[in-house]
Each structure stands twice: as C-alpha cells, then as structure tokens.
N, C-alpha and C positions, 0 to 999 in steps of 0.2 A: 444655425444657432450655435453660439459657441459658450460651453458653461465652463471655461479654464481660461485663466488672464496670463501673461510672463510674467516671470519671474521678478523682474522689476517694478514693474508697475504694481505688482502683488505685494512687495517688498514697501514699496512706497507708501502704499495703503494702510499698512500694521505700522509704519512711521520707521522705518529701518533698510541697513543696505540687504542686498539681495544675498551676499554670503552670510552675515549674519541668520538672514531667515533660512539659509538652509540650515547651517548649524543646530539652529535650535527644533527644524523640523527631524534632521537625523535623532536627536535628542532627545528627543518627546516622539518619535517613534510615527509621526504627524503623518495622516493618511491624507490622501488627497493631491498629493505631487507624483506628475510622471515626467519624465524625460520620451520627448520624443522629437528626434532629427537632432539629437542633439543640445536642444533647450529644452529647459522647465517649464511644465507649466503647473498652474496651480488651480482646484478647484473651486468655485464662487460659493459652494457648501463649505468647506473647507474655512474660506476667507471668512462668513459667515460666522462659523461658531466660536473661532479665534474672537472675532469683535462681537459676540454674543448677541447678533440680533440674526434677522430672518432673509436669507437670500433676496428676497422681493426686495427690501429694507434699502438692503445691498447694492441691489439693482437700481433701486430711484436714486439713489443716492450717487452712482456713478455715471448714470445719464444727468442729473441735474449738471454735477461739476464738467460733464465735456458739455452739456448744452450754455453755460458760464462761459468754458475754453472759446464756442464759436461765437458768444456775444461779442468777448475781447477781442478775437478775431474781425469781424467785420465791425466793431467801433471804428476806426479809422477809415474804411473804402467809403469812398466820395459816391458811389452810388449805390448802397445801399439806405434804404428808406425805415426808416425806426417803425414809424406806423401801420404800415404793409407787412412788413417782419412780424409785429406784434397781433394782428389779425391773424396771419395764418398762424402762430404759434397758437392760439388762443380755441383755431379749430380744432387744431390739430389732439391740445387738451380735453376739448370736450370730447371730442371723437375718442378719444382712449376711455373714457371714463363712462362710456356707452357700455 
C-alpha cells in the first residue's frame, strides 16, 4: 500500500506545476515530502490537509477519476461489453461497502 503520490501528479492535484509546489512546500516549511532515489514524493495526509478534506475523501476521489481514466480507455475497444463491465463494477461496489 502506498500512502505518497510523485510529485507531479501531487502537483497536478493542488492545480499547479511541480517546481512551483516545491517552492511553496520549501516555503511554508510543508511536512510531508521526502526525496527518495532521487524523486519526490508526497504524502496523501499532506495532500489531504492542503485541500482541507479527509485522506478517505482523497482517496474516493482519486480512484473515481482513474476508474473515469479506464472507462475512457475501454470506450473505443470493440470487445468490450458495457453491460458485463457494468455488473461487475456494480459487485464490486457492494462488496466494498460490506
């Protein structure tokens, strides 16, 4: 389980480039970035209280828009079945909500 996103996509998130968001994390003194191999990453607490809501929040929210990314994705394959798709998604929901 990974609770640190890169630095771009973290960037992307707050609506800004990635040197920007460091600037302003040197700045503001901002806990929650480490460097490691090299790249940054960023913590999903962190990301969290910048957008003042609750890591969970955070989390639906970033599964919804890639589970959106993979809809777009398989809109165009010719064998992909919308209604089969939509069943097991639909388990899959209740099963979490168990």
């Amino acid at each position: 389980m990974q609770l640190t996103m890169d630095l771009e996509s973290s960037a992307e998130i707050l609506g800004t480039s990635p040197e920007d968001f460091l600037e302003f994390a040197a700045r503001e003194k901002l806990e929650g970035l480490i460097k490691l191999n090299g790249d940054w990453r960023v913590s999903i607490f962190t990301l969290a209280k910048l957008l003042n809501t609750s890591p969970e929040i955070l989390l639906e929210l970033l599964e919804d828009y890639a589970l959106g990314q993979f809809l777009d994705d398989v809109e165009a394959d010719e064998f992909f079945e919308a209604e089969a798709g939509s069943q097991i998604y639909q388990s899959y929901l209740s099963e979490s909500q168990q």
